[in-house]
DOBA-920379 format. One record per residue (C-alpha): x, y, z. Coordinates in steps of 0.1 Angstrom, whole numbers, padded with zeros to 4 digits, always signed. Layout:
<sites>
XYZ ...
</sites>
This chain:
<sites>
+1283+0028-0257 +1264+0057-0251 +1234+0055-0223 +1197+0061-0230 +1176+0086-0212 +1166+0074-0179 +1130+0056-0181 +1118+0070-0144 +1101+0096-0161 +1081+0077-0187 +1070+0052-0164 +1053+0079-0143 +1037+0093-0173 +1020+0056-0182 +1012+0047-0147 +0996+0086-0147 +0977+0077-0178 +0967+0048-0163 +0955+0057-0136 +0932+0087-0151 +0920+0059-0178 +0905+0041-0145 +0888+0068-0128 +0874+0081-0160 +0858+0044-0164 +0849+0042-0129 +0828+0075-0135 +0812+0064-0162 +0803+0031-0148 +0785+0047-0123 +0769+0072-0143 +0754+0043-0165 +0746+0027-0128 +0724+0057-0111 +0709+0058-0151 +0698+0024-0146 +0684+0029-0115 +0664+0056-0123 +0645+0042-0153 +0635+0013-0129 +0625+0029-0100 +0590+0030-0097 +0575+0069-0106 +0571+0095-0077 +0533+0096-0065 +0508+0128-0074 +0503+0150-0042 +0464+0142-0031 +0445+0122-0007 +0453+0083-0009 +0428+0056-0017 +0422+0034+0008 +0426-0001-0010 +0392-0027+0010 +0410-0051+0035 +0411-0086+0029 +0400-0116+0054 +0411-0113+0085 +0404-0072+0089 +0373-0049+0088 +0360-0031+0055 +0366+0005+0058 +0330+0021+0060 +0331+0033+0031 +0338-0004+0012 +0316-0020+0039 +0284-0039+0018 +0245-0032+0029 +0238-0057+0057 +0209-0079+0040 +0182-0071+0066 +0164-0103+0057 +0195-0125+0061 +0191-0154+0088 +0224-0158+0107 +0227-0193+0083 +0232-0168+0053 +0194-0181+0037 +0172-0156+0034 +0142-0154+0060 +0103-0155+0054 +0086-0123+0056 +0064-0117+0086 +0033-0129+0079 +0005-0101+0090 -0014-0109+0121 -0043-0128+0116 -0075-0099+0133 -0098-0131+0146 -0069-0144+0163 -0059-0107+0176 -0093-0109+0195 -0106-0084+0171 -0145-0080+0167 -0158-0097+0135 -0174-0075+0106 -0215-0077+0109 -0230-0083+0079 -0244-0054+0057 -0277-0073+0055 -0302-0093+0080 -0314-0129+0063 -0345-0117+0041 -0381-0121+0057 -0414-0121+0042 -0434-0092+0037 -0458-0098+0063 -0431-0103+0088 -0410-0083+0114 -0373-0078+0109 -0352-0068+0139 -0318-0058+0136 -0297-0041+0166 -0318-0017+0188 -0348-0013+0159 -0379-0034+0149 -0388-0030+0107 -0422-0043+0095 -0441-0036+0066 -0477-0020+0082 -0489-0020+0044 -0483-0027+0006 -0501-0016-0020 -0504-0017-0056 -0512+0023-0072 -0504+0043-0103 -0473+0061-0097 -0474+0098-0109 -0447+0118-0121 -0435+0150-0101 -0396+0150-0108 -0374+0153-0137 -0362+0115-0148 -0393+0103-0132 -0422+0080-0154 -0457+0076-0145 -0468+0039-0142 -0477+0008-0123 -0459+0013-0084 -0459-0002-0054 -0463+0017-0022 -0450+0002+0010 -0456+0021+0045 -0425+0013+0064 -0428+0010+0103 -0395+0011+0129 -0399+0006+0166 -0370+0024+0189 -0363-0008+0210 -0328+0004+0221 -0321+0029+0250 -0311+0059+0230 -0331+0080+0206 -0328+0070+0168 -0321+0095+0141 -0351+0085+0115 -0336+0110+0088 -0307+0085+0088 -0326+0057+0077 -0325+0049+0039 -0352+0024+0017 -0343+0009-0016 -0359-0016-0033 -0351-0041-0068 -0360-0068-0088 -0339-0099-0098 -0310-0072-0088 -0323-0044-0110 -0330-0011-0089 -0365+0000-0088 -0369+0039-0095 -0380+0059-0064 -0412+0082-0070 -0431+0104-0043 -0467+0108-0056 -0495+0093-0045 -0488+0100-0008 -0451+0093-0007 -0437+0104+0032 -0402+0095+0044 -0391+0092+0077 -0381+0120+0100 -0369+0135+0137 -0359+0119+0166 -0373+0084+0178 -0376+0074+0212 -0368+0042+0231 -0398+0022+0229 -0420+0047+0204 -0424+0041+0163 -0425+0064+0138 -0440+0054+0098 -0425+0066+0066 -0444+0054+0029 -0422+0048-0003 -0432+0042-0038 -0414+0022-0066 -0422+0018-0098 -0424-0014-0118 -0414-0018-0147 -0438-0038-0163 -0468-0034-0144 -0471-0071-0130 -0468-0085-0097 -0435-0097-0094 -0407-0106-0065 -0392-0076-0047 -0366-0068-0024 -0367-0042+0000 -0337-0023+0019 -0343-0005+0050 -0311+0004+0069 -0318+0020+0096 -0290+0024+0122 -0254+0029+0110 -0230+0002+0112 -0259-0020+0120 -0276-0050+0094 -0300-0039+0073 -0335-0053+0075 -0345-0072+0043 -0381-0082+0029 -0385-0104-0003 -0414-0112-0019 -0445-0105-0036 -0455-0068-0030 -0492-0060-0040 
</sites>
């Protein structure tokens, strides 16, 4: 019987090509592997400055997150009352005087701080017209009288005389004999002024007369029958 070849030879050709047909897998496999690991790692981050995500209980805000203090905000978390202004009486401060004395008759004196006002005389005349916007008519002409009865000299040019009727203004006119007040009175002297107002419709009716005389001070008042 004749021999075969020997078989030494083949079997290092299929344990060759066996061994290449592992490595080859082994390379693969870990191809596929680093694949798979690189679709899920997460993406590389842009070059630039990082946001600084607000901390949560336990840390400080950075000031930037940090919220407005609520300036009203009572330690409780309710929100306080506003301040109230301070009252001025109870601040001690001076109360307001009034802008007029109670009214007086015309036949008596009014006296307000540092000045005596009386009527020395009312009179019923026929106003004449002088002015543009004035009207000729029925007036009453009062001769005003102040008395310095403070220690400093009072500025007469200063003092200012209206009068009305039930709240209407009475026109001011100058002729017959109108004379306002002027220069410097001194403590204990009087000085006269006479002012004209026209009535309306000629009768004898209520009026109220104005004279302030110092500034900041009550005005004197006189209501009544003038004329």
């Amino acid at each position: 019987m004749t021999s075969g070849p020997p078989r030494t030879g083949r079997r290092r050709v299929v344990v060759a090509g066996a061994l290449g047909a592992g490595v080859l897998a082994a390379v693969v496999s870990g191809l596929l592997n680093a694949a798979a690991d690189g679709a899920g790692a997460a993406p590389a981050r842009a070059s630039g400055p990082t946001a600084v995500a607000p901390t949560t209980a336990g840390g400080d805000a950075p000031d930037g997150a940090r919220a407005p203090a609520d300036a009203a905000a009572s330690p409780g978390g309710e929100t306080a009352d506003p301040v109230a202004p301070p009252d001025a009486a109870a601040a001690g401060a001076p109360p307001v005087a009034p802008l007029e004395l109670p009214a007086v008759g015309p036949r008596e004196a009014a006296r307000t701080a540092g000045a005596a006002v009386r009527l020395a005389a009312v009179e019923r005349v026929d106003g004449v017209a002088t002015s543009p916007g004035e009207i000729a008519g029925p007036a009453v002409r009062c001769t005003v009288e102040v008395t310095n009865e403070g220690d400093t000299p009072v500025d007469l040019a200063l003092v200012a005389v209206n009068a009305s009727t039930a709240g209407v203004p009475l026109v001011a006119l100058v002729e017959p004999g109108g004379r306002p007040l002027a220069g410097s009175l001194a403590p204990g002297a009087s000085g006269t002024g006479v002012f004209l107002f026209r009535l309306a419709d000629g009768a004898a009716a209520d009026v109220t007369l104005v004279v302030d005389v110092l500034p900041g001070e009550p005005a004197a008042v006189f209501a009544g029958v003038l004329g």
